[in-house]
C-alpha positions in Angstrom: 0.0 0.0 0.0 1.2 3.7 -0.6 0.2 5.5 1.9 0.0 9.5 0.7 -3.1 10.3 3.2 -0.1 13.0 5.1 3.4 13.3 5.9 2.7 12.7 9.6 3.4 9.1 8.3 7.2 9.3 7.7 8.9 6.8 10.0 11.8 7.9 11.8 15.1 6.1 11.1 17.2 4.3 13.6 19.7 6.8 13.6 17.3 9.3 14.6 16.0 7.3 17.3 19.8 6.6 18.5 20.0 10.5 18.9 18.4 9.8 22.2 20.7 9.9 24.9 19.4 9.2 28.2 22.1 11.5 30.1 20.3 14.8 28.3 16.8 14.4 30.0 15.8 16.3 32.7 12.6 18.1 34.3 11.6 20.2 30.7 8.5 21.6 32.5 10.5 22.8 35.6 11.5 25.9 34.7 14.4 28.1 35.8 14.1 32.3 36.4 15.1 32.6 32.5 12.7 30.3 31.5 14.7 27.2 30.4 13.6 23.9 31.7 16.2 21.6 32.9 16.1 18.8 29.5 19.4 19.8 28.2 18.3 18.3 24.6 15.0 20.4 24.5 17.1 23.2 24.7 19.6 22.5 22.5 16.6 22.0 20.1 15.4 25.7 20.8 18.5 27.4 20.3 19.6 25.4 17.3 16.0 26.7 15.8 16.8 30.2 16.7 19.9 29.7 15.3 18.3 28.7 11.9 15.1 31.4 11.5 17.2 34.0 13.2 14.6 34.8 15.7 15.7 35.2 19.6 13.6 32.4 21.3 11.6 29.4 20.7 9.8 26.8 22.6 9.2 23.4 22.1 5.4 21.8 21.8 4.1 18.5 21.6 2.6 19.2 18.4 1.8 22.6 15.8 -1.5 22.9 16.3 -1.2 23.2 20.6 2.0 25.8 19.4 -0.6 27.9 16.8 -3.1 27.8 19.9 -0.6 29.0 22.7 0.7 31.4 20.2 -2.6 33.1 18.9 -4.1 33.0 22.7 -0.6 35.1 24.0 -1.2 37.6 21.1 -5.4 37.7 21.7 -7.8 38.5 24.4 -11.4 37.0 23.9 -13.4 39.0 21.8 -10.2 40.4 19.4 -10.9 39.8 16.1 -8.5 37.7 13.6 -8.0 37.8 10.5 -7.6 34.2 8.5 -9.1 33.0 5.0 -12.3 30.0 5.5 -9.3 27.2 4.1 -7.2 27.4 6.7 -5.9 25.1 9.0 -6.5 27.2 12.3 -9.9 27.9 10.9 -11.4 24.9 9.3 -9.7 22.1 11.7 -7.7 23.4 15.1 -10.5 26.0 15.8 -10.4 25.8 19.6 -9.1 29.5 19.3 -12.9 30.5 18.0 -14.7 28.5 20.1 -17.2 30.6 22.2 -15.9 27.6 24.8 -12.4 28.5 24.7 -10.5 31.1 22.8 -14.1 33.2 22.0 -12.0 35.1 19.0 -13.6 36.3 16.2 -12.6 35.3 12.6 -12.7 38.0 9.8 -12.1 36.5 6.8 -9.7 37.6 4.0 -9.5 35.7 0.3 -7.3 34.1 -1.8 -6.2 34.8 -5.1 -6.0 32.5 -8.1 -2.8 31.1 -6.9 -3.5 30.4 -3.1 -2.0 32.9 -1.9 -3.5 35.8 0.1 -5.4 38.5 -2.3 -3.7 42.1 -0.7 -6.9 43.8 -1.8 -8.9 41.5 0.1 -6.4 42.2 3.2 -6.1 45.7 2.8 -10.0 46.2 3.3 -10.3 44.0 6.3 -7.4 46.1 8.3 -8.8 49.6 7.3 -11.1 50.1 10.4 -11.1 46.3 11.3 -10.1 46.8 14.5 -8.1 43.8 13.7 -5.4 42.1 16.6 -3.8 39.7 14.5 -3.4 38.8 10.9 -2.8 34.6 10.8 -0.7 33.4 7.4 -0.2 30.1 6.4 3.3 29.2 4.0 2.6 26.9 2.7 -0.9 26.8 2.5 -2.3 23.3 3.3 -5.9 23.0 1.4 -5.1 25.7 -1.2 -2.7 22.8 -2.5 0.7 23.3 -1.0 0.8 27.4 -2.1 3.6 29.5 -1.4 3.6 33.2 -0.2 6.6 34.8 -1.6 9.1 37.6 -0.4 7.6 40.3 -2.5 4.0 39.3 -1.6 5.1 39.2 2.3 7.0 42.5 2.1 3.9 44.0 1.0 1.4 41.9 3.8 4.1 43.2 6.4 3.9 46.6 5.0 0.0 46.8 5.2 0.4 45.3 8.8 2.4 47.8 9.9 0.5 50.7 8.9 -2.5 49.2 10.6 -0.5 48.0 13.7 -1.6 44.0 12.9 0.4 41.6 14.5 1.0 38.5 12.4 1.4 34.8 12.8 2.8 32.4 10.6 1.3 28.6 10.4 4.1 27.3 9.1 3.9 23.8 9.6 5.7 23.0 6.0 7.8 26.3 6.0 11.1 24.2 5.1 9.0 22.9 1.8 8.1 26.5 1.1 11.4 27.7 1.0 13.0 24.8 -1.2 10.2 25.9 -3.8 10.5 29.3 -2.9 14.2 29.1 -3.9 15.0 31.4 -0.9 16.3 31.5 3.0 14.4 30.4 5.3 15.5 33.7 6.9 14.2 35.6 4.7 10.9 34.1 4.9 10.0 34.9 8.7 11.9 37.9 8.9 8.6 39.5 8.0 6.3 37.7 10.8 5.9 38.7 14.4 5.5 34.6 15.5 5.9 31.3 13.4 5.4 27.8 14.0 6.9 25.1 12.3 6.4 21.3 12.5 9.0 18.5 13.5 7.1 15.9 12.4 5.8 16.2 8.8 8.6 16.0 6.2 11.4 16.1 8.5 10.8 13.3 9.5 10.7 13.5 13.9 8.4 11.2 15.4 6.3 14.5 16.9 7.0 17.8 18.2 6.8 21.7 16.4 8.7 25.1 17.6 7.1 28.4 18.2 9.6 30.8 17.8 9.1 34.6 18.0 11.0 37.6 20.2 11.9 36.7 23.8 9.2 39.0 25.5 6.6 37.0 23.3 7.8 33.9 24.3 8.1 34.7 28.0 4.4 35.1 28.2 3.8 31.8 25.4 5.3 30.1 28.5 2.4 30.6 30.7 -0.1 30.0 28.5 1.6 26.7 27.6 1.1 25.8 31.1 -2.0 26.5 31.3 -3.1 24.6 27.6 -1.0 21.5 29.5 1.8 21.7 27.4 4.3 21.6 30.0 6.2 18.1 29.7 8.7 16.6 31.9 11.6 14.1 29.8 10.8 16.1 26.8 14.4 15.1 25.3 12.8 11.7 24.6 11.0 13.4 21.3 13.4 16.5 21.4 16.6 14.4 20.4 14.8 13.3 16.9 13.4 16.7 16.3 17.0 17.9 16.7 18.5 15.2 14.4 15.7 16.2 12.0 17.1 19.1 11.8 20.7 18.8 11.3 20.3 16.3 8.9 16.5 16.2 7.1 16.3 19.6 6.0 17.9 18.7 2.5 15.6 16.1 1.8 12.7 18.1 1.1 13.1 19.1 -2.1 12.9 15.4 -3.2 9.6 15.7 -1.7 8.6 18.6 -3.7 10.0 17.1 -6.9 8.1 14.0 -6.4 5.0 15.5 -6.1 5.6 17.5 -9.3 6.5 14.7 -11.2 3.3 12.7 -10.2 1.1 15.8 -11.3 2.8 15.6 -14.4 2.3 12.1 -15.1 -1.5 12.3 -14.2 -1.8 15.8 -15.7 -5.0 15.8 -18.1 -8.0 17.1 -19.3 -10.4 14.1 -18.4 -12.3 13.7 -15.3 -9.8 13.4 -12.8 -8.0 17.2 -12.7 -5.0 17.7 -11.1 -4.0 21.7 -9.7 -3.1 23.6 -12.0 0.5 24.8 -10.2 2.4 22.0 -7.8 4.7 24.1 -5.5 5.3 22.2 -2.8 4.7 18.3 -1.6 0.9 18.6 -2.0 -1.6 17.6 -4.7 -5.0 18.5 -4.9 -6.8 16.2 -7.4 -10.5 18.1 -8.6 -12.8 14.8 -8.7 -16.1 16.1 -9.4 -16.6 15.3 -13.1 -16.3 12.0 -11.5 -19.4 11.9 -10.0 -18.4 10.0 -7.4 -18.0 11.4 -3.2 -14.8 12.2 -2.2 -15.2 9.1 0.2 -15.7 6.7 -2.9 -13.2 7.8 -4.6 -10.7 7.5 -1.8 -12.1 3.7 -1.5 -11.5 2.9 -5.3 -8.4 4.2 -4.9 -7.7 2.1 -1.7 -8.8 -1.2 -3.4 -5.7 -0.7 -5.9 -2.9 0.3 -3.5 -3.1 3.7 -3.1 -4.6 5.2 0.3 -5.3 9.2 -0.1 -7.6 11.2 2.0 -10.7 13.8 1.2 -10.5 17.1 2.5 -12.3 19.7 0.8 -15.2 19.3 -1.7 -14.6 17.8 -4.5 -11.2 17.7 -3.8 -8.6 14.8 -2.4 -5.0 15.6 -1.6 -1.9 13.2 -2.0 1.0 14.5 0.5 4.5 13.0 -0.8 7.2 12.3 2.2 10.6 11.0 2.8 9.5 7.1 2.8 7.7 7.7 -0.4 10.0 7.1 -3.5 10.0 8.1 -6.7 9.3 4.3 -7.7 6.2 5.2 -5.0 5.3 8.3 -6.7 5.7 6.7 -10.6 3.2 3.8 -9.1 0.7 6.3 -7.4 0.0 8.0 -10.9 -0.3 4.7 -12.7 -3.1 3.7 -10.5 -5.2 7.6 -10.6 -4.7 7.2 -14.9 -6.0 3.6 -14.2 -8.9 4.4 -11.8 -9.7 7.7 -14.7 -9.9 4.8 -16.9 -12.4 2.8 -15.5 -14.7 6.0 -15.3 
């Protein structure tokens, strides 16, 4: 079976998990009047991530999408509003920051353009008068297919920001992807957020984990909120060793990923019923089903039944997500069965 469904599924290799060295682990939770936490590998993790986004401090979560909440809580009071578009992932699926249970935020929703990618017009109107707090942006963007936001188009988001005094916040759970297609820094990238999370365990590889970096007055008060969420964990190096490795030594790796998924766009690239995005930027494909006639679910299931396991997630649409344990024999075999399921329709 190929498994595309997400790159949550890479495994990670045994020399990752030898990274773990049980003489690093300490009390990550306890934390000292600097706010550093006695797991010597969790905090060789967040300084080795400051390191490479050039930001002063980070701190190490469990997983993105408690990071995005702590992060969007620290910059919010209930009632703020925030601006995001209806696609993205702290909208349509994390959401505990809009709940009138929890975070009680308000959304105000910006669009896209016709590359997935936010439409500054669209911005521009929500800030003037808005009486916006925060300004969430997500590189790349997950459901818009993988889209990347680039340097120009984030000078002139930070720009309109400014002028409006909008904080922003980056989801950037695949930001390493973004910058292979990008062909830039990943400096360069989050020079131009006020906070931005990244995840440890999608392409890189780590069995779990993200990092929340941002400046060090920020972070001081993500720490208490962390708390509170229950993100506070105790032998954190366990999981922090891997993400570390990751790192150091998975970075490089991406842009295989990216290629891959290209290729297989091209392979399956057509004008029948199964329509693949128009522009592959990153590791994600979004196949357009709907002259199919079939559910997203059924096609997913047909799919299944001839090896390849891929997931529905908006409508109409399916995405395939290519990783590190996918190959390009993987990817070469994933197109032959979509031409071969198109065939049969």
């Amino acid at each position: 079976m190929i498994d595309l469904r997400s790159d949550t599924l890479s495994i990670p290799t045994r020399e990752m998990l030898e990274s773990i060295k049980i003489e690093d682990l300490g009390d990550s939770g306890r934390l000292d009047r600097f706010g550093r936490g006695e797991d010597r590998a969790v905090n060789e993790l967040e300084d080795y991530a400051c390191s490479l986004l050039e930001k002063e401090r980070a701190v190490f979560f469990s997983s993105g999408t408690l990071a995005n909440n702590a992060a969007i809580l620290t910059h919010c009071k209930p009632e703020d509003k925030v601006l995001v578009d209806k696609i993205q992932h702290i909208y349509k699926t994390e959401k505990a920051v809009f709940s009138s249970k929890f975070g009680q935020l308000q959304p105000v929703f910006y669009n896209l353009d016709e590359n997935g990618t936010p439409c500054l017009e669209s911005l521009e109107k929500n800030l003037q008068g808005g009486n916006i707090k925060l300004l969430i942006l997500e590189n790349s963007h997950n459901f818009a297919g993988g889209t990347c936001i680039g340097l120009e188009k984030l000078r002139e988001i930070h720009k309109l920001s400014k002028k409006h005094s909008v904080l922003i916040h980056m989801d950037g759970a695949r930001i390493f992807n973004a910058a292979f297609s990008l062909k830039v820094d990943l400096r360069e990238i989050v020079k131009y957020v006020d906070s931005v999370m990244f995840c440890l365990s999608k392409g890189l590889g780590a069995p779990m984990g993200s990092l929340l970096l941002g400046n060090s007055a920020f972070i001081g008060e993500v720490l208490e909120v962390k708390k509170i969420l229950g993100g506070n964990m105790r032998q954190a190096g366990v999981i922090a060793a891997p993400g570390l490795y990751a790192l150091k030594n998975n970075i490089g790796k991406l842009k295989m990923d990216n290629e891959n998924a290209k290729y297989f766009g091209n392979m399956v690239k057509s004008n029948g019923k199964i329509r693949v995005q128009g522009n592959i930027e990153t590791n994600i494909v979004m196949l357009d089903i709907e002259k199919t006639k079939l559910s997203t679910e059924e096609f997913c299931e047909r799919a299944k039944e001839k090896g390849l396991y891929i997931r529905p997630v908006l409508e109409n649409k399916v995405r395939l997500v290519f990783y590190s344990d996918i190959s390009r024999e993987d990817t070469i075999r994933a197109g032959e069965i979509i031409l071969n399921l198109e065939s049969e329709l």
